[in-house]
C-alpha positions as CSV (number, residue, x, y, z in Angstrom):
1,X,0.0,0.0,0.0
2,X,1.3,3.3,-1.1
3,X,0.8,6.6,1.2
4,X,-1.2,8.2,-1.3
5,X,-3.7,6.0,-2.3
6,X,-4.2,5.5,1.0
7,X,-4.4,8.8,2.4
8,X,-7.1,9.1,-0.6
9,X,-9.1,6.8,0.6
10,X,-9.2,7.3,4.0
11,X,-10.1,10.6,3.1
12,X,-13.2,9.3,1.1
13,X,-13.8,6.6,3.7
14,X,-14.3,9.7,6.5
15,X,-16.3,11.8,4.0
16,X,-19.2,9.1,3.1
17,X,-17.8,8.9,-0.5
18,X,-18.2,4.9,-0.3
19,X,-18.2,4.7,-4.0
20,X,-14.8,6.1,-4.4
21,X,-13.6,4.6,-1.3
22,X,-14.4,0.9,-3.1
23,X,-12.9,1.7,-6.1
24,X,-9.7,3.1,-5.0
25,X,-9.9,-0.4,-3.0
26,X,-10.6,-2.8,-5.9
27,X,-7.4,-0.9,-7.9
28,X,-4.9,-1.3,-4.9
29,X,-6.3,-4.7,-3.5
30,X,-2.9,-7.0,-3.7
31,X,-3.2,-10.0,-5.9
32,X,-2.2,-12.0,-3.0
33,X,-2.8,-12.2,0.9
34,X,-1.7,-14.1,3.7
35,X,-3.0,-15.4,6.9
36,X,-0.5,-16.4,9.5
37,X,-1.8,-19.4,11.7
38,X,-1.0,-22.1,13.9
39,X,-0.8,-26.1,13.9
40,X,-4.3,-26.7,14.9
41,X,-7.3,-28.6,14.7
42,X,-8.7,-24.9,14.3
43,X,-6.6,-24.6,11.1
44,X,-7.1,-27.8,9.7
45,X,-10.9,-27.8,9.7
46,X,-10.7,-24.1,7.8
47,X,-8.3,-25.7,5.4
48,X,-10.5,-28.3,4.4
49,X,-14.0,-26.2,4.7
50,X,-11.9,-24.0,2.7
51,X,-13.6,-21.1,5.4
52,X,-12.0,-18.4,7.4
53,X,-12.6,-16.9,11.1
54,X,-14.3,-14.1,11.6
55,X,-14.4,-12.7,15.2
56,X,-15.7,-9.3,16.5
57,X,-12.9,-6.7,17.8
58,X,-13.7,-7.2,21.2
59,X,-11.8,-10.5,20.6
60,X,-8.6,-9.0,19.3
61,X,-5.2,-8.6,21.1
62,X,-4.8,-4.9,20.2
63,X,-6.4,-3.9,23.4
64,X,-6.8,-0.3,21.4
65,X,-9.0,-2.7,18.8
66,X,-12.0,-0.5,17.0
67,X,-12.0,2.2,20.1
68,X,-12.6,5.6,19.9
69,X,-12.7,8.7,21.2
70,X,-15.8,11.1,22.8
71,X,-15.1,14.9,23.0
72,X,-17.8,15.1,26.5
73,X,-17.5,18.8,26.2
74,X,-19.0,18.7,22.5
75,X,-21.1,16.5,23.9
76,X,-22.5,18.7,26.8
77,X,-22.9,21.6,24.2
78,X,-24.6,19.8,22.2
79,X,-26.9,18.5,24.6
80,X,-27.8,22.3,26.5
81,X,-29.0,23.1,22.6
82,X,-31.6,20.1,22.9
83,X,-35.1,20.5,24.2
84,X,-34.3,17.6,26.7
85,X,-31.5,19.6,28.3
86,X,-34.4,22.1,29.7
87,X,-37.1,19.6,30.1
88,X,-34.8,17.9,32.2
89,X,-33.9,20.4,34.3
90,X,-36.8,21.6,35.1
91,X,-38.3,18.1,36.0
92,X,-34.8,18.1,39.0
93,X,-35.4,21.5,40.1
94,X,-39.4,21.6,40.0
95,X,-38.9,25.1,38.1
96,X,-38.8,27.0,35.4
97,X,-35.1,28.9,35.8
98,X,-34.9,30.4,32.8
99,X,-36.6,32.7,31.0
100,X,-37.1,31.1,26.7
101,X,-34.7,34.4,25.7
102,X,-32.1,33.4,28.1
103,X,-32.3,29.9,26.9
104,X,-31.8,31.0,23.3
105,X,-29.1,32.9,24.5
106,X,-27.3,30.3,25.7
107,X,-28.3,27.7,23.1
108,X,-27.1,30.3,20.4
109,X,-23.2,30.9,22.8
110,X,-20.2,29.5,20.9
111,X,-19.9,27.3,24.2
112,X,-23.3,26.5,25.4
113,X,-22.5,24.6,28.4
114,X,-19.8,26.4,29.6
115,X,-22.5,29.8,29.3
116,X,-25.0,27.8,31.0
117,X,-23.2,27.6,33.9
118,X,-21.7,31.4,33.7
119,X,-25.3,32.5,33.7
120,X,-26.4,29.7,36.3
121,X,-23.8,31.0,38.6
122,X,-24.8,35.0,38.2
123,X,-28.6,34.1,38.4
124,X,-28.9,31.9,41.3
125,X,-25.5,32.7,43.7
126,X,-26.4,32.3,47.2
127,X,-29.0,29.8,46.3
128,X,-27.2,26.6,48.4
129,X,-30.7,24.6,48.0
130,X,-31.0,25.2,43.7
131,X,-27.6,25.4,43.3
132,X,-27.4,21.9,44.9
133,X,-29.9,20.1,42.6
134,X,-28.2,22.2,39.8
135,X,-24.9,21.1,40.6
136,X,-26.4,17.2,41.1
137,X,-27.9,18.0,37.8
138,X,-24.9,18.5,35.8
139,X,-23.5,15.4,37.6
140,X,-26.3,13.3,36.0
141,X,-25.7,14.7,32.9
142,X,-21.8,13.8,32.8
143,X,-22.0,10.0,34.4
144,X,-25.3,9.5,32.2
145,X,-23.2,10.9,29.0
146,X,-20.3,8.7,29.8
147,X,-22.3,5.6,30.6
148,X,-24.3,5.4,27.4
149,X,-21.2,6.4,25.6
150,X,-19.2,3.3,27.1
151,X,-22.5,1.3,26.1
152,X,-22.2,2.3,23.0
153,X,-18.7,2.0,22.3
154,X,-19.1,-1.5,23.8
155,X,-21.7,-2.1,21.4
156,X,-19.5,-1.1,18.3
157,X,-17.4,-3.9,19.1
158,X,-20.2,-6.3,18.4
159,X,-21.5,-4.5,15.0
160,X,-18.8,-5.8,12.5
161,X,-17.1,-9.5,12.6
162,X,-13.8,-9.6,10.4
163,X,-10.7,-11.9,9.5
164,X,-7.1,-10.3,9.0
165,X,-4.5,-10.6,6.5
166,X,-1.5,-8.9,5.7
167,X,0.2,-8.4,2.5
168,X,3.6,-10.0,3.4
169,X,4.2,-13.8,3.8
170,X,7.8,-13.1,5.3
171,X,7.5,-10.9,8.2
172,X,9.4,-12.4,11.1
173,X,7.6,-10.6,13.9
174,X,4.2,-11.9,12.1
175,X,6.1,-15.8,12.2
176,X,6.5,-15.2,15.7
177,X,3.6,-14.1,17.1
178,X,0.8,-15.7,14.7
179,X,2.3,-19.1,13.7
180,X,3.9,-20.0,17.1
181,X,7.6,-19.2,16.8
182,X,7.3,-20.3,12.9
183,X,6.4,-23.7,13.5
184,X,3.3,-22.5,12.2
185,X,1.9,-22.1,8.5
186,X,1.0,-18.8,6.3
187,X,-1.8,-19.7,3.7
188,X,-2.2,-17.7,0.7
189,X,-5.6,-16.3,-0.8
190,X,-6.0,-14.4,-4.2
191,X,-9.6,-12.5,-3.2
192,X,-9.3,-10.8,-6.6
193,X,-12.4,-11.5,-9.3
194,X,-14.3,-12.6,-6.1
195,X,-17.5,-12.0,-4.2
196,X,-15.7,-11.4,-1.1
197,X,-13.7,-8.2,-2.9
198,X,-16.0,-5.9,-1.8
199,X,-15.6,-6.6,1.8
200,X,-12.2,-6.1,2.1
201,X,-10.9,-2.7,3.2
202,X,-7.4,-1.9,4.0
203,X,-6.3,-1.0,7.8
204,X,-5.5,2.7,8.1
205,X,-2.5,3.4,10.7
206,X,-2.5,6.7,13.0
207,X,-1.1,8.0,15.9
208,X,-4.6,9.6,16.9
209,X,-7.9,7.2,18.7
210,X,-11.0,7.5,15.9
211,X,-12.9,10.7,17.3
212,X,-16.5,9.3,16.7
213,X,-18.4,12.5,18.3
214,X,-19.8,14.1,15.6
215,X,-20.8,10.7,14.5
216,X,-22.4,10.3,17.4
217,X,-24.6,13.4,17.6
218,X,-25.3,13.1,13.6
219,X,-27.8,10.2,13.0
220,X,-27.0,10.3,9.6
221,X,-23.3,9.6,10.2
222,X,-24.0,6.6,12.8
223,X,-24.3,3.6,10.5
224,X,-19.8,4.5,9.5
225,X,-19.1,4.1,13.4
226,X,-18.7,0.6,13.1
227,X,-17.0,0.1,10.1
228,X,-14.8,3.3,10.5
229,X,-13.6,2.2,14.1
230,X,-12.6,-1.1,13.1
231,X,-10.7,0.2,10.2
232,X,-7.5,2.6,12.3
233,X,-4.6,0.9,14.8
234,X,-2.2,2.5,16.1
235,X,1.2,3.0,13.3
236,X,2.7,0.4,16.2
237,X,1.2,-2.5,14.1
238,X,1.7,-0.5,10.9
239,X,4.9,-3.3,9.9
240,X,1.7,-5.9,9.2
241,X,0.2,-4.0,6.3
242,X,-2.7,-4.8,7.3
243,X,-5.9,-5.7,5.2
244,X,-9.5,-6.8,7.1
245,X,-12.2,-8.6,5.4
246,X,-14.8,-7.4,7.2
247,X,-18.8,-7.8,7.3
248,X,-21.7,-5.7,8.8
249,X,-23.6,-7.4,11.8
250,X,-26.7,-8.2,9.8
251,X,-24.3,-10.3,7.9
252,X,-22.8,-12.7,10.6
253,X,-24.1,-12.1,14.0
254,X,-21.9,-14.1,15.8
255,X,-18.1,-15.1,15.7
256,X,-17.7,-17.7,13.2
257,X,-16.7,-19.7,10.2
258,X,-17.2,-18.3,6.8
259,X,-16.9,-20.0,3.4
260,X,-14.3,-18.4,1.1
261,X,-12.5,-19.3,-2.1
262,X,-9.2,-21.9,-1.6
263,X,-5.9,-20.7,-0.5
264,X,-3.8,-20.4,-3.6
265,X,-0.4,-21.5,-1.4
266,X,0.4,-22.8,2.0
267,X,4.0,-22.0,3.2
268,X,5.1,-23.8,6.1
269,X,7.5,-22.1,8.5
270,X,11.2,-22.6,9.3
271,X,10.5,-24.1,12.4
272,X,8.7,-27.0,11.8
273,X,11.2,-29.7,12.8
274,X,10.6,-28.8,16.0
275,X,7.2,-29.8,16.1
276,X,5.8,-32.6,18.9
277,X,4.1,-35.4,17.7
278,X,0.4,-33.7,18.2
279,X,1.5,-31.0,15.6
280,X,3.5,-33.1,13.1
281,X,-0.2,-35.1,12.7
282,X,-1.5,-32.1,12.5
283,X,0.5,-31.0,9.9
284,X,0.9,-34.2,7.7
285,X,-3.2,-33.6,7.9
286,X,-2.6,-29.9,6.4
287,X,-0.5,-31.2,3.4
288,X,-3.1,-34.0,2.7
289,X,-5.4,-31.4,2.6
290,X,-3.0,-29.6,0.1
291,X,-2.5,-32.9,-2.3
292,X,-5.9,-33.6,-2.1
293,X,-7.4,-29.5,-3.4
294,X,-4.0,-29.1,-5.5
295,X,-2.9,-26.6,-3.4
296,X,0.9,-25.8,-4.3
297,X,3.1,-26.0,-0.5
298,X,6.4,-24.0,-0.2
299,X,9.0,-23.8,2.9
300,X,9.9,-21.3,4.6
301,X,14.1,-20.6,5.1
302,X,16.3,-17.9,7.0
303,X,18.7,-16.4,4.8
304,X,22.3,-17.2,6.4
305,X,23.8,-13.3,5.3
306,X,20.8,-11.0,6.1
307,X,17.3,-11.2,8.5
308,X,15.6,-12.1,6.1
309,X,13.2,-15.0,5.3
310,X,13.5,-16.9,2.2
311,X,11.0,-19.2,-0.1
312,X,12.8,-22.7,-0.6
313,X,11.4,-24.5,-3.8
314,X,7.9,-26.1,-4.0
315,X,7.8,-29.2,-2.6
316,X,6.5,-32.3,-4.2
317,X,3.2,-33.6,-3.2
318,X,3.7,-36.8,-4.8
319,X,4.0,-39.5,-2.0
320,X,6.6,-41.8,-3.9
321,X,8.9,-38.4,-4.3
322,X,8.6,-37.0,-0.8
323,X,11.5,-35.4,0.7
324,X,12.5,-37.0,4.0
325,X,11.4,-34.0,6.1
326,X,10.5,-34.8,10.0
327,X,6.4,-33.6,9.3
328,X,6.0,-36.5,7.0
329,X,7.2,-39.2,9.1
């Protein structure tokens, strides 16, 4: 992924230009993508249902996954501009404070809420009883504020379910931390010319938390929350080149298993000889699966001069011409 496509289309992405967004997507969308995974029973039953993961944010191990940020102080402004605001006060006080000019006044101040409480304090100084409730008031209005914005942000985390690739297959720190020291496997997908095209979205890396306020007080801007939380992590992870296929909640409700087209490559990492006897079944079970859906298998190698990883030849699948690697045995 190049800077400026990117910036592009994170700057149509934020702007509601989805048909833009897509297309910029379709023309960068790498031919190839890889998913890094361990020796499992997990990744042997996706291998042969030819399906994928997908798992909702909450269930990611960025703890920083899909949140964002609420400006409270908008949020109050907003809020003293809102019929509710008044209604609400005057329903904890048992009167009517102020007068409808001095709440159009107020509603009309570049800070609202900030004015509110300029005029609060000039109109009812002295007052210990009102300017109790008042006080308890404002106190509501924060923790209730805060609570439904937690909620909500809570709630994001349940609205999309997606599965992440990256567009390398030789990243070390990926080896490490995804396929168990590389005595795991990286499987290959070509998504291109496929349904699932339009789903995937590349990851957009910043130093800055997703500022969803004005999503939040815009109805019409709600429905991107979701999808534009789940699409920023911190430039920390930026090394992964990240790309999410991602799908709305009234798609896949639940984490699961989704049907997708078969990997076009399985590399197995440079560490498998060091497999136990659970994982070398495991894995003799992953290059049946290969032989079986003609799926070509490479190995992975470290280059001896630099840190660097390294693609050794394709190995044969042909049982009579096997090389005598430990997995097979």
């Amino acid at each position: 992924m190049t800077n400026n496509w990117l910036s592009e289309f994170k700057d149509f992405m934020f702007n509601g230009n989805v048909k833009e967004a897509r297309k910029l997507t379709l023309q960068h969308l790498p031919k190839k993508l890889y998913k890094y995974r361990q020796i499992n029973d997990y990744t042997v039953n996706n291998l042969n249902e030819s399906s994928i993961w997908l798992s909702s944010p909450a269930n990611m191990n960025d703890p920083y996954e899909s949140s964002v940020y609420v400006d409270f102080e908008k949020v109050c402004n907003y809020e003293v501009t809102q019929d509710r605001f008044w209604d609400g006060l005057k329903a904890n006080t048992d009167s009517e404070l102020f007068s409808e000019d001095e709440k159009m006044e107020i509603r009309n101040h570049l800070n609202p809420y900030e004015h509110y409480w300029n005029c609060f304090r000039k109109k009812f100084i002295g007052k210990s009883d009102l300017e109790l409730k008042i006080k308890i008031s404002d106190t509501a209005l924060r923790e209730n504020l805060h609570f439904h914005s937690e909620e909500y942000i809570r709630h994001l985390k349940n609205m999309v379910r997606f599965c992440s690739f990256s567009e390398n297959n030789d990243s070390l720190l990926m080896w490490s931390h995804y396929s168990e020291q590389h005595k795991g496997i990286c499987i290959e997908y070509d998504f291109t010319n496929t349904n699932s095209a339009k789903y995937i979205i590349p990851v957009i890396y910043t130093n800055k938390v997703f500022n969803c306020t004005e999503y939040l007080l815009d109805k019409s801007k709600a429905g991107w929350l979701s999808l534009l939380s789940s699409l920023q992590k911190t430039e920390d992870w930026a090394y992964e080149k990240e790309w999410r296929l991602i799908y709305p909640y009234n798609h896949v409700t639940i984490d699961s298993n989704m049907h997708v087209s078969q990997p076009s490559a399985i590399y197995i990492g440079s560490r498998v000889d060091n497999l136990g006897v659970v994982g070398k079944e495991k894995l003799n079970q992953i290059i049946g699966i290969a032989k079986n859906k003609n799926i070509p298998v490479f190995q992975m190698s470290l280059n001896r001069d630099t840190f660097k990883m390294g693609i050794t030849s394709e190995i044969n699948l042909n049982p009579k011409e096997m090389p005598k690697l430990p997995f097979f045995e």
